[in-house]
C-alpha positions in Angstrom: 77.6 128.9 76.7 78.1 130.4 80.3 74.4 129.9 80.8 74.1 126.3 79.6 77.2 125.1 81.8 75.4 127.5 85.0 72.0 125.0 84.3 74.2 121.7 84.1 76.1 122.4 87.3 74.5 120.4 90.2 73.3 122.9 92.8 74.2 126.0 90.8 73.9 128.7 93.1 75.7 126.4 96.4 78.1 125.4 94.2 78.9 129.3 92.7 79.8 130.2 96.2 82.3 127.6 96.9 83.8 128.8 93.6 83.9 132.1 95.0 84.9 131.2 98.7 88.0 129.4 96.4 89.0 132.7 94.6 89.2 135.0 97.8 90.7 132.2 100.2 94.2 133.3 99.5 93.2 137.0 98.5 90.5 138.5 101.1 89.6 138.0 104.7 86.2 139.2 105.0 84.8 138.1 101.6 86.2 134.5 102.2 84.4 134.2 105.6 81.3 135.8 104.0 81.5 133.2 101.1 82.3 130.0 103.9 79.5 130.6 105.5 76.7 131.6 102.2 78.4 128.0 101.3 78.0 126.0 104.4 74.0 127.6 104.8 73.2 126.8 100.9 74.8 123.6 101.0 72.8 122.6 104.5 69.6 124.3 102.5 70.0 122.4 99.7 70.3 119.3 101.0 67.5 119.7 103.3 65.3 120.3 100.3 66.7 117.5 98.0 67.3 115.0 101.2 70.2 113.9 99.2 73.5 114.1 102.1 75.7 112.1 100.5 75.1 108.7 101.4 75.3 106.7 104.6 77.7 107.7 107.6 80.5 106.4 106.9 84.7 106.4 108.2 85.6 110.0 106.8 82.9 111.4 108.8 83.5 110.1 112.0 87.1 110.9 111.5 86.2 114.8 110.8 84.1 114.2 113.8 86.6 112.9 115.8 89.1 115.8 114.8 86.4 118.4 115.6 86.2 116.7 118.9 89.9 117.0 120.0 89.9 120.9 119.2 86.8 120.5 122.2 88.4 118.4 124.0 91.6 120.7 124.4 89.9 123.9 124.9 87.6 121.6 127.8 90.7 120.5 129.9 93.3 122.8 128.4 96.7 123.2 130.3 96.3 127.2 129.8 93.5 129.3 130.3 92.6 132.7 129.1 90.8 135.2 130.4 89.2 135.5 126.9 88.9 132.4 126.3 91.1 132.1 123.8 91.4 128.2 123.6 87.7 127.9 122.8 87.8 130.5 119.9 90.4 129.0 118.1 88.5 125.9 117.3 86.6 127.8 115.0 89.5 127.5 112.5 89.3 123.8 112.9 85.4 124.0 112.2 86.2 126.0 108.9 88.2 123.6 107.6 86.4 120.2 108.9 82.9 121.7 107.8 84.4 122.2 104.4 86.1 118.9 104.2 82.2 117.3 105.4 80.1 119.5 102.8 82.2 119.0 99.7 82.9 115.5 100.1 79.4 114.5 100.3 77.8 117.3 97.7 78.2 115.1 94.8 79.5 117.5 92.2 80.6 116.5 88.7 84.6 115.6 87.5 83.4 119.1 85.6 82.8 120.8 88.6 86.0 119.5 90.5 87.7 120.7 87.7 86.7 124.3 87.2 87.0 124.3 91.4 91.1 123.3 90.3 91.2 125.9 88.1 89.7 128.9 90.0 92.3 127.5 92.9 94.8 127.9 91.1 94.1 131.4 89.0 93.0 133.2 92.4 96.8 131.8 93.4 98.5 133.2 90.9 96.7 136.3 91.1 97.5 136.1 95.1 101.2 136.0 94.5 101.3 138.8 91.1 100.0 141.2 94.2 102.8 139.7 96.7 105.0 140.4 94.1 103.5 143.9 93.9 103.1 144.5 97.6 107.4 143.2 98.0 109.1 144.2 95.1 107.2 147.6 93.5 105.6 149.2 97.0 107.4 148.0 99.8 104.7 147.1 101.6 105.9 143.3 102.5 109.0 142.3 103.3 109.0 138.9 101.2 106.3 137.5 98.9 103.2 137.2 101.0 99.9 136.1 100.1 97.1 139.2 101.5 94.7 136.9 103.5 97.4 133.9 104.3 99.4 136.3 105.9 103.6 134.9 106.8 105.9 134.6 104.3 105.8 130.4 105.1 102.2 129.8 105.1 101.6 131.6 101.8 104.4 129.6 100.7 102.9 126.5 101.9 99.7 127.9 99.7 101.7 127.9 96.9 103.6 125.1 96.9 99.8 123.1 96.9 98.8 124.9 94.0 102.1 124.4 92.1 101.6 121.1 92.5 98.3 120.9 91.4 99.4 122.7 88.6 101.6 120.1 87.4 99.6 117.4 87.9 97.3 119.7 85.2 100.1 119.4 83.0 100.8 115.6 83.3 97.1 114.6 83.2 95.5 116.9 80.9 98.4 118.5 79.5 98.4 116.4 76.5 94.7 117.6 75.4 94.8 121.3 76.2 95.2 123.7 72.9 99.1 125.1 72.7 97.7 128.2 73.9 96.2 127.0 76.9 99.2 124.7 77.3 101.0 127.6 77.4 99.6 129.5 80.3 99.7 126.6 82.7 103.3 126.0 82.4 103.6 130.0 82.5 102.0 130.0 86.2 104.0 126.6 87.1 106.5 128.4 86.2 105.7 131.6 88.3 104.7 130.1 90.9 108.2 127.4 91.3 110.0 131.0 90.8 108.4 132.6 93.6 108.8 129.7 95.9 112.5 129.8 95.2 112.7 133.8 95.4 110.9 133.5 98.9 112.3 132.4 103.0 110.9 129.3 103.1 114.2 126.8 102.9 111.4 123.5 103.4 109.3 124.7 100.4 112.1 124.9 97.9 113.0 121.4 98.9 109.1 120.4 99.3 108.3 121.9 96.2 111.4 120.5 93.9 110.7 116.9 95.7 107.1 117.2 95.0 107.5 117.8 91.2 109.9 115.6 90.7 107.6 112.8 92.1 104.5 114.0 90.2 106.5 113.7 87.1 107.6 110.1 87.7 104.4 109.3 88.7 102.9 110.3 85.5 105.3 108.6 83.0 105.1 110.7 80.2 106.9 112.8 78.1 105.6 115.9 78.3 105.5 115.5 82.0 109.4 114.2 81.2 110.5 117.2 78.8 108.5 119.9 81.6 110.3 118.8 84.5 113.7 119.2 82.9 112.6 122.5 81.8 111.6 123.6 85.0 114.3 122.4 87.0 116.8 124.0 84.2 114.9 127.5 84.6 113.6 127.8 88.1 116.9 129.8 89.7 116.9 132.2 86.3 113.7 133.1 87.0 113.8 133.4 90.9 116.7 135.4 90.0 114.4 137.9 88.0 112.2 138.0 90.8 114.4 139.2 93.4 116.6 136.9 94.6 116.9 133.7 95.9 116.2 134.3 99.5 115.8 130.8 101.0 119.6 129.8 100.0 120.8 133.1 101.6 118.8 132.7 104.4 119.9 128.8 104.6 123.9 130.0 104.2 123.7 132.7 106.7 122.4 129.9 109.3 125.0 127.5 108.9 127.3 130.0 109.2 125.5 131.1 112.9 125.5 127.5 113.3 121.5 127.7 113.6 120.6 125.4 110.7 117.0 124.6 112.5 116.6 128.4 113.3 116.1 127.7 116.9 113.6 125.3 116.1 114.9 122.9 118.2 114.9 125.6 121.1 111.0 126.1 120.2 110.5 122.1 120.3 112.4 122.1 124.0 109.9 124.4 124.9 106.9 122.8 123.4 107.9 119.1 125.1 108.0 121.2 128.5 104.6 121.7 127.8 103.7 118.2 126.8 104.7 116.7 129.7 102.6 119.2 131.7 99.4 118.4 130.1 99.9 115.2 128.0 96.9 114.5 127.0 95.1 117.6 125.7 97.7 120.0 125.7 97.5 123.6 126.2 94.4 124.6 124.3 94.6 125.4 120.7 96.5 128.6 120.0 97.7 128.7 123.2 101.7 127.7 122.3 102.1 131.8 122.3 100.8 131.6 125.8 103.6 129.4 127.3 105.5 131.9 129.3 108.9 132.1 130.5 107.2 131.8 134.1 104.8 129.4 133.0 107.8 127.2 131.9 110.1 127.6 134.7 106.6 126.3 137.1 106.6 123.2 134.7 110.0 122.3 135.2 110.1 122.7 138.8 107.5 120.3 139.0 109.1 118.1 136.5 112.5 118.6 139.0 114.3 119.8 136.3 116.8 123.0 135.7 115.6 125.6 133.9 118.4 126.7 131.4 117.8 130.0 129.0 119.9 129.2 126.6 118.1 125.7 125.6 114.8 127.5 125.3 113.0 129.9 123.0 109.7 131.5 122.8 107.8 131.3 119.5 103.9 131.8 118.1 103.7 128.4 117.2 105.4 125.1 117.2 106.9 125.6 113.6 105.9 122.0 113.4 102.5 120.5 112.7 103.1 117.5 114.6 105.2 119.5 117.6 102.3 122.1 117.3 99.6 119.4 117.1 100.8 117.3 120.3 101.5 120.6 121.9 98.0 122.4 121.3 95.7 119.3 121.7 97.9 116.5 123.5 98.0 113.3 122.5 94.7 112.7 121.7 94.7 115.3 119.3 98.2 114.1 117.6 96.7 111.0 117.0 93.6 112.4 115.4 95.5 114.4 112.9 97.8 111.1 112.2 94.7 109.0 111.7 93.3 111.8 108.8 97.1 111.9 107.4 96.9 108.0 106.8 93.9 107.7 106.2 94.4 110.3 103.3 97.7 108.1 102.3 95.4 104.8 102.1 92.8 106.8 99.9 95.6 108.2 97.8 96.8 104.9 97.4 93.8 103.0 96.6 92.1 105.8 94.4 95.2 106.1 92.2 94.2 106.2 88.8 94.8 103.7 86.0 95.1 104.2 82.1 91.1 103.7 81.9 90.4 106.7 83.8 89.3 110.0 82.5 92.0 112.4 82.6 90.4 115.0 85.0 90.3 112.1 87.5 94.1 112.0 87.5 94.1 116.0 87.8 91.9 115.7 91.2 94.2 112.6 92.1 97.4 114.9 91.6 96.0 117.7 93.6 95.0 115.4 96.8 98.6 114.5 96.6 99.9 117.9 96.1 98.1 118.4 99.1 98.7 115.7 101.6 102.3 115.7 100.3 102.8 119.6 101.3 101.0 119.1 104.4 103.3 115.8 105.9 106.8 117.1 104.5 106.5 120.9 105.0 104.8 119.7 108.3 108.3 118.3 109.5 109.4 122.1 110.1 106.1 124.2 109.9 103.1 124.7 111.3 101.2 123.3 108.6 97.1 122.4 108.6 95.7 125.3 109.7 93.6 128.5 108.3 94.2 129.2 104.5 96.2 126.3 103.7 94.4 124.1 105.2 91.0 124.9 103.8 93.2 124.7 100.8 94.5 121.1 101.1 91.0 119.5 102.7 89.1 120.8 99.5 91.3 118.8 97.2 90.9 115.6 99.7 87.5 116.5 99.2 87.0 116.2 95.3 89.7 113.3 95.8 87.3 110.5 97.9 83.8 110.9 95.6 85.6 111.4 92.4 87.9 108.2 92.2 86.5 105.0 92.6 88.2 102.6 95.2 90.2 99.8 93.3 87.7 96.5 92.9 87.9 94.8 96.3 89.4 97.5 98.3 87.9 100.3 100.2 89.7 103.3 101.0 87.7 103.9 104.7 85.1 100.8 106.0 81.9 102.3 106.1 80.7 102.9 109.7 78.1 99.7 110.7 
């Protein structure tokens, strides 16, 4: 059986590795490098060989370009420079996740092969979080549920939250079809994974996550999607509670008690616009929002003839916003990149829905690109979302997403380049 699906996959061997660069993204550093790059030269081999890339040049690829460019671009005329270079190294995340986005999109792989892609996601998730679990709860290692190779308690959160979605939108799309005993062991690891989104810090991916089910289950208007979503709503805060706790209330309580309901994220974003208005239009250099010193900020707002103030600033890794990141790290040019790929996902999304007619796996990859880009705009708001893990994560589903589902008849979800 395993061989005769292995000889009807297309590109068998190209397309093995992206299955296992898709297990150990949320598990292992240095096998899910390995596996990016076995991927990325098999895919380039393959197509070389087969002279099959996909089809003509076309909008998506000249966006990906585009959003290559900017990391470039900011590292060229970046407001902050390193002695390492730091600005230009950290494009290489933005490569990871653009290459992947390009070589998937245009590989051509069967609704079979998205599907057992969803799949592996999603177990090598659940697997991710049973050892967060571990590492928090039995060992001690971890302070809250942490996924090994994502790394802070919010971005494995924002790993989750994608997959829970995508999980449900298994349920409401294929749901219906799967034996009881597979039925079974989906809504066990939506379940699990909802209970350790509650049980973690993350206050925006309990709301994201709640808001995103909720919509999935209107959206697919039926009753078992109807009859799940009460269940899960009804159970989520028992089972956080068996967990460990519901940290994200606590932690939301404990701030509005400080007063510090943004936890000094609006002291972060002071500091970031500093920065903005110091270099505009290709900001600081990617990664380099760690690099804005206390002197570096004082300079800036001498210049900008304006008093510095301690209290109304804070220091910070990041922007703990994707768009106050974005604009921070790679100026304008580069926020405008990133909201160009956001819409442009949104118009896809829109025009690629799914009707009735449509095989059911096609609504599972439509439900995961929306899991995805729905994660990545809301959590965005107050995280640093779009980068490393997660976002490998999110532009593989966008990936299955644009080949997969037809355009509607007379629409096109991105003009073809003339």
């Amino acid at each position: 059986m395993v061989s005769k699906i292995w000889r009807e996959w297309r590109f068998p061997v190209e397309f093995a590795l992206l299955l296992a660069l898709a297990f150990f993204l949320p598990l292992r550093e240095a096998p899910k490098n390995l596996f990016w790059l076995a991927y990325v030269v098999v895919w380039v081999v393959n197509r070389v060989r087969s002279r099959e890339w996909g089809g003509r040049w076309d909008g998506w690829d000249t966006l990906i370009l585009l959003w290559l460019g900017s990391g470039y671009l900011a590292a060229l005329f970046a407001g902050i420079r390193t002695p390492e270079g730091n600005e230009w190294g950290a494009v290489n995340d933005l490569v990871r996740y653009a290459v992947l986005l390009f070589c998937v999109r245009r590989a051509g792989y069967t609704l079979e092969q998205c599907a057992a892609l969803l799949i592996v996601l999603l177990v090598s998730c659940v697997a991710g979080t049973l050892e967060g679990i571990w590492n928090w709860r039995v060992v001690h290692k971890r302070k809250w549920i942490e996924l090994v190779s994502v790394g802070h308690v919010n971005h494995s959160a924002i790993y989750i939250v994608i997959c829970l979605g995508a999980g449900a939108g298994m349920m409401v799309s294929i749901g219906q079809i799967l034996r009881p005993a597979w039925r079974g062991l989906l809504a066990a690891a939506i379940f699990f994974l909802l209970a350790s989104v509650f049980a973690g810090e993350s206050r925006a991916a309990v709301l994201a996550a709640l808001s995103l089910l909720a919509a999935i289950f209107v959206l697919g208007r039926t009753r078992i999607g109807a009859v799940f979503g009460a269940l899960a709503f009804a159970s989520v805060i028992g089972a956080a509670a068996v967990l460990g706790g519901t940290g994200s209330l606590e932690r939301q309580i404990q701030n509005i008690e400080a007063n510090n309901i943004l936890s000094e994220r609006d002291l972060i974003w002071n500091r970031a616009l500093v920065a903005v208005r110091a270099a505009p239009w290709f900001g600081v250099g990617m990664d380099n929002f760690s690099r804005i010193t206390d002197e570096r900020l004082k300079s800036w707002l001498a210049e900008q003839q304006r008093t510095h103030v301690e209290r109304d600033y804070a220091r910070a890794p990041h922007g703990h916003s994707l768009y106050i990141n974005t604009v921070t790290e790679r100026g304008l040019v580069g926020l405008a990149v990133l909201l160009a790929i956001l819409g442009a996902w949104a118009v896809a999304l829109v025009h690629r829905r799914p009707d009735a007619s449509s095989p059911l796996i096609q609504s599972t990859i439509w439900y995961a690109a929306f899991s995805a880009w729905f994660v990545t705009v809301v959590i965005g708001v107050v995280n640093t979302t779009m980068h490393h893990e997660h976002a490998m994560l999110a532009v593989t589903m966008l990936a299955m997403l644009i080949p997969a589902l037809p355009a509607h008849p007379g629409r096109s979800a991105m003009p073809e380049a003339s």
